[in-house]
N, C-alpha and C positions, 0 to 999 in steps of 0.2 A: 801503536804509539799514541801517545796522550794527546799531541797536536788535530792528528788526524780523527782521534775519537771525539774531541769536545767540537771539533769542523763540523762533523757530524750532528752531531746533538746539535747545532748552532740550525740546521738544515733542518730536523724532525721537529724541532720543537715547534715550529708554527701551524706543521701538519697538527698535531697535537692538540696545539690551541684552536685551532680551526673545531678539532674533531670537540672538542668539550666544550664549545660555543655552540656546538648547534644540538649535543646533549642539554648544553644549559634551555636553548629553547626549546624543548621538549618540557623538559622540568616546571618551566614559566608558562607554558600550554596546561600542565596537568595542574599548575597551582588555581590558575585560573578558571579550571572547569572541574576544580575540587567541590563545586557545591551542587555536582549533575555525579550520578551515578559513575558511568565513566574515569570522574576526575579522578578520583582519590586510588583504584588499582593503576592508575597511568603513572601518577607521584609515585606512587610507593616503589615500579617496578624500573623509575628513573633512579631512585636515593639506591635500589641495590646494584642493579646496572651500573650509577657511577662507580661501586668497587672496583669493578674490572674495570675501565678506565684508570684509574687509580692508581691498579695491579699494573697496568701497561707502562704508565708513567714509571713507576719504579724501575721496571725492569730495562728500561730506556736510560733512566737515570743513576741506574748501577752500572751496565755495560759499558755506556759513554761518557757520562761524567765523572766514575768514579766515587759516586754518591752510594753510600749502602744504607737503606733503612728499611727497618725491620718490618714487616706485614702487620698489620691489625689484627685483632682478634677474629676468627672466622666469625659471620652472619649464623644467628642462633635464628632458626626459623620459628614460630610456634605451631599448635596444632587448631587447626581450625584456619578456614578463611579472614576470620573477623583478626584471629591472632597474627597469623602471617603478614595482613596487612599493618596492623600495629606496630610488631616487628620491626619492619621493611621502614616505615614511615618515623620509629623511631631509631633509627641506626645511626649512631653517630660517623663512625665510619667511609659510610654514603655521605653523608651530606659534607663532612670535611672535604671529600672529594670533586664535590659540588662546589663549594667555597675555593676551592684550588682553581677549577677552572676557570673561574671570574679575574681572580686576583694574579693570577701569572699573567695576562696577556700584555701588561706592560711590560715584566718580566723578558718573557719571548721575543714581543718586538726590537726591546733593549740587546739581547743577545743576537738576533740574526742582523740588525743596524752594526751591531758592532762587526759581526763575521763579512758582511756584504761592503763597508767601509774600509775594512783592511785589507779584508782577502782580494774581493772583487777589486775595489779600488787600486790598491797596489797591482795585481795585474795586471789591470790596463794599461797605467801609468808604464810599467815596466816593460810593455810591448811596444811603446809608444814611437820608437825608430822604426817600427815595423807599418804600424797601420795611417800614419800619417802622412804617407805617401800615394796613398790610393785615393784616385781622383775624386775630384770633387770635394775633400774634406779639408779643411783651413788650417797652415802648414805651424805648428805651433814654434814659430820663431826660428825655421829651421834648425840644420842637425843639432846647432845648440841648445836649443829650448826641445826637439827631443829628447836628447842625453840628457839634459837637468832635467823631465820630468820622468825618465827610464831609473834614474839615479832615489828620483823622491817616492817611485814607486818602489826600488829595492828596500827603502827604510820601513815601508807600511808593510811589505811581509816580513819583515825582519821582525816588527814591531806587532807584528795579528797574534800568534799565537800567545802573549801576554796580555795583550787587548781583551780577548775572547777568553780567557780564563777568567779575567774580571769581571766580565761582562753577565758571567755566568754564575755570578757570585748568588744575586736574588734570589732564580731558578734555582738553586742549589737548596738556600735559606727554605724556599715555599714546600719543595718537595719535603726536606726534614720536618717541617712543621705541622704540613699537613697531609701528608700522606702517610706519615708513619701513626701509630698509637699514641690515643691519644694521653696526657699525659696521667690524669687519673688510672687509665687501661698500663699505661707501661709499670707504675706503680705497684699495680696490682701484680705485674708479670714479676717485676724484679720479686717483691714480696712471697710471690708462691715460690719462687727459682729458691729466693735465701731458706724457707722453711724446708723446701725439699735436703737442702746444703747445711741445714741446722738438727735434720733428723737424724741421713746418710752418717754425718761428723757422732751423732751420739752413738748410733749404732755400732759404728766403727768402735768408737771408747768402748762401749759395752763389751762387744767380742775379744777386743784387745783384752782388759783387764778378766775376761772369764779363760782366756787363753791362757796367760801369766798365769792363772791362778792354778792351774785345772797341769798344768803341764810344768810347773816351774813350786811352787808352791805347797799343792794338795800332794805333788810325789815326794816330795820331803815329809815333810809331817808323816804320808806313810811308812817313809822308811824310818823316819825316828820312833814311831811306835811299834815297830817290828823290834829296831834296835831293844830298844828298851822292856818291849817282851821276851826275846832271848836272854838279855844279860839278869832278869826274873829268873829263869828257868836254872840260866848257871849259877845265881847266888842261893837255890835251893840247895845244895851238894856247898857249903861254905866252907865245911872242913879241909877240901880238896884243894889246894894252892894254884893249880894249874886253870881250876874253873871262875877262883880267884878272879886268876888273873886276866881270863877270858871276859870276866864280866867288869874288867875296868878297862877293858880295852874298849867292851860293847858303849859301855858308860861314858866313854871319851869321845866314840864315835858320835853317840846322840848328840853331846854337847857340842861338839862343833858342827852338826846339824841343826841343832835348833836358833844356833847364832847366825848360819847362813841362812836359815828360813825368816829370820826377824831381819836379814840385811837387805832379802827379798821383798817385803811386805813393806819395810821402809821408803824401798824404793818407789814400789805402788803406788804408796800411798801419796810420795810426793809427786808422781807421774798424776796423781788425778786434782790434787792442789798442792802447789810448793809449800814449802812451811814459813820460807821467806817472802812471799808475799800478804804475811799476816804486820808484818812487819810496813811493808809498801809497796809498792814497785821501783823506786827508787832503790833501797835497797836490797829486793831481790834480784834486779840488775847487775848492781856491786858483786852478788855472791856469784853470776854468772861469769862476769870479767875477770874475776879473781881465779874462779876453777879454769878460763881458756886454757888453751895450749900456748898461745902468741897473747902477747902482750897486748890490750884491749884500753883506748882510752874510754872514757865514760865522761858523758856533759850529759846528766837529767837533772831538770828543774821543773817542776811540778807547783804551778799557783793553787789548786785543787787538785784532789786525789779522784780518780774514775771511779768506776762503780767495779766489782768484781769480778764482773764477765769482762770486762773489758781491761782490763788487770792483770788475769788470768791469759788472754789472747794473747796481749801484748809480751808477757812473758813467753808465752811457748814460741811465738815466731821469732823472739832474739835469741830464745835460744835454738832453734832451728837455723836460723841466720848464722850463729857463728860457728855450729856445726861444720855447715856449710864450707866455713872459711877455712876452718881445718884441716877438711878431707880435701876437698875439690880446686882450691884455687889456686895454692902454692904461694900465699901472704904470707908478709913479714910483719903485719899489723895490721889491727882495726878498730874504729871507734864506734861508739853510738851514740845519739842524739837523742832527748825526749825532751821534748815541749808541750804543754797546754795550752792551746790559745783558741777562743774563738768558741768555745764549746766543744773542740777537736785535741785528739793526742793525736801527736805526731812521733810518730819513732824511726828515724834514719841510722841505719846499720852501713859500715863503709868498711872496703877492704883495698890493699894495692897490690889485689892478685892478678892472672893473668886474665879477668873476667871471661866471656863468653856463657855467662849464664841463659842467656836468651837465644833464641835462632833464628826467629824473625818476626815482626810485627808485634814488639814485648810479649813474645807466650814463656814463657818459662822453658828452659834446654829439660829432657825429659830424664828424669830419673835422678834430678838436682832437688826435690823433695820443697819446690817452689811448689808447684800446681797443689799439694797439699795447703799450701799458708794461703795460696791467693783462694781456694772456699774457704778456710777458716775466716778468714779478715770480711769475708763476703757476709759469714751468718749474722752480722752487727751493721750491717751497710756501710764498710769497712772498703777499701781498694788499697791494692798492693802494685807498687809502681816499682821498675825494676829498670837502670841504664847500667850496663855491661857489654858495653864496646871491648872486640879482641885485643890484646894486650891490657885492659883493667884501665883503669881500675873501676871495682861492683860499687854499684850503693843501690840500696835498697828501701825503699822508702813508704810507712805503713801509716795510715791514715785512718783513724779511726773514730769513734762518737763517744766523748766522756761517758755518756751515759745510753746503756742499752736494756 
């Protein structure tokens, strides 16, 4: 229960701060005897040391607070002692760690004040028909002035577990700040994460379109040029009416293979760029509303036009979106949104279907062909925002960078 977990936290966190104040004086020992041999492997082996500190904090501040944040990049050690020590001494990591424990103990004090004021406090107060009777202690107004401070002690536990939630707000703020990566380091994370999600996406295209080709495409063509070498063979013999007539049937055959082969390559081709987005996206949107199944309003106004990758995204996710709305939801209608503002497209897709597209903590419901759109929207530093509460109605909402 969240009461009893942040009670907690309210309890460790001074142990905490204790334990990273007398790390910090270790630290301000090895700073100080950084000009003696000694000094500087004591530094170095306090800045890797505070990680784990660091690490503990976290794992305290996930459990009980409900705070999640992400680890730092692992400690690169180098080779050599002279390296290692440099390493160590330049780790940012450590030393954020180091900086945390200075800067929380206002923090800490702030949160267990607030836990020892409500909690403690209110229980006293709340026993106070009880122990005010026991000699020698001065009878606070009797049973009246019991009962009103029994009564002002029920308001202070009524009132802790909102108290200590607030209280715990800082602690919250200092652990995000600095115990997680730092922000240059997360940049870098998010950055490899999108290239990986920008490879995976093309490979995929790649194989997609060698699959169409190779199993949809290349088997036509060959049977068209089979066709069309048989109905050779039978226009050799022309005199013969029958072989004739064999060879216009061959003939008819190919034709109507070569027009599903070009309805094929058509389609390719607009699967790898629309041919309406040469046009805009404004009206390559239009052409999508238009083809739905359900009746689709459309509001896109565009101050500036995006750049092509982002053109392109925007396209395939509305059309994936109202896919969606088609098969899965059981809507009577949907509209779309697009605006430019801010140096951002914004594109909201909305239906008044039964929603449930999500299952919990916005992940996408699995095999709703979201989790595809949310890396696509990722490979541009894009986010895909999704509210579909059971009985609907979905919107869906894609945020992206004019320019990418």
């Amino acid at each position: 229960m969240r009461i009893w977990r942040e009670l907690g936290y309210t309890v460790t966190v001074p142990l905490m701060a204790a334990l990273g104040l007398v790390h910090l004086l270790v630290v301000l020992t090895g700073v100080l005897a950084s000009t003696y041999v000694v000094g500087l492997p004591l530094l170095a082996g306090c800045v890797v040391g505070a990680r784990r500190l660091g690490a503990a904090n976290r794992g305290l501040a996930r459990t009980l607070a409900e705070t999640d944040v992400p680890a730092p990049a692992p400690h690169r050690q180098g080779r050599g002692l002279l390296n290692r020590m440099g390493a160590a001494l330049g780790d940012v990591a450590g030393w954020r760690a180091i900086i945390h424990a200075v800067v929380r103990l206002p923090a800490a004090a702030l949160a267990f004040a607030s836990a020892a004021g409500t909690w403690g406090l209110g229980l006293v107060l709340l026993t106070c028909p009880l122990w005010w009777q026991v000699p020698g202690l001065p009878a606070p107004g009797g049973w009246a002035g019991a009962l009103l401070l029994s009564v002002l002690g029920l308001g202070l536990l009524l009132l802790a577990p909102m108290v200590v939630h607030l209280a715990l707000g800082p602690e919250r703020m200092l652990v995000r700040k600095l115990l997680g990566p730092p922000p240059a380091q997360a940049r870098i994370r998010t950055l490899e994460e999108t290239r990986a999600l920008a490879v995976e996406d093309a490979a995929a295209a790649l194989r997609r379109v060698e699959r169409d080709l190779h199993d949809g495409t290349a088997a036509r063509l060959t049977a068209l040029a089979m066709s069309l070498s048989m109905a050779r063979e039978e226009l050799a013999g022309a005199a013969d009416p029958e072989r004739l007539e064999r060879a216009r049937a061959l003939i008819d055959g190919a034709h109507r293979g070569a027009k599903e082969t070009l309805s094929e390559l058509t389609d390719l081709i607009r699967g790898i760029h629309p041919p309406a987005l040469d046009k805009g996206l404004e009206v390559a949107l239009a052409t999508l509303a238009a083809r739905s199944p359900l009746p689709v309003d459309l509001d896109a106004e565009l101050a500036e036009r995006p750049s092509p990758a982002v053109e392109t995204i925007a396209f395939f996710c509305t059309a994936e979106l109202l896919a969606n709305v088609a098969k899965h939801s059981g809507a009577r209608q949907a509209a779309i949104r697009l605006r430019a503002q801010g140096g951002r497209l914004r594109l909201r897709v909305w239906d008044d279907g039964e929603g449930g597209a999500v299952v919990a903590d916005g992940e996408p419901a699995a095999g709703s062909g979201l989790r595809g759109l949310t890396g696509r929207v990722r490979v541009v530093d894009g986010e895909l925002a999704i509210h579909s509460p059971a009985g609907g109605p979905t919107v869906v909402t894609v945020d992206l960078p004019l320019r990418a």
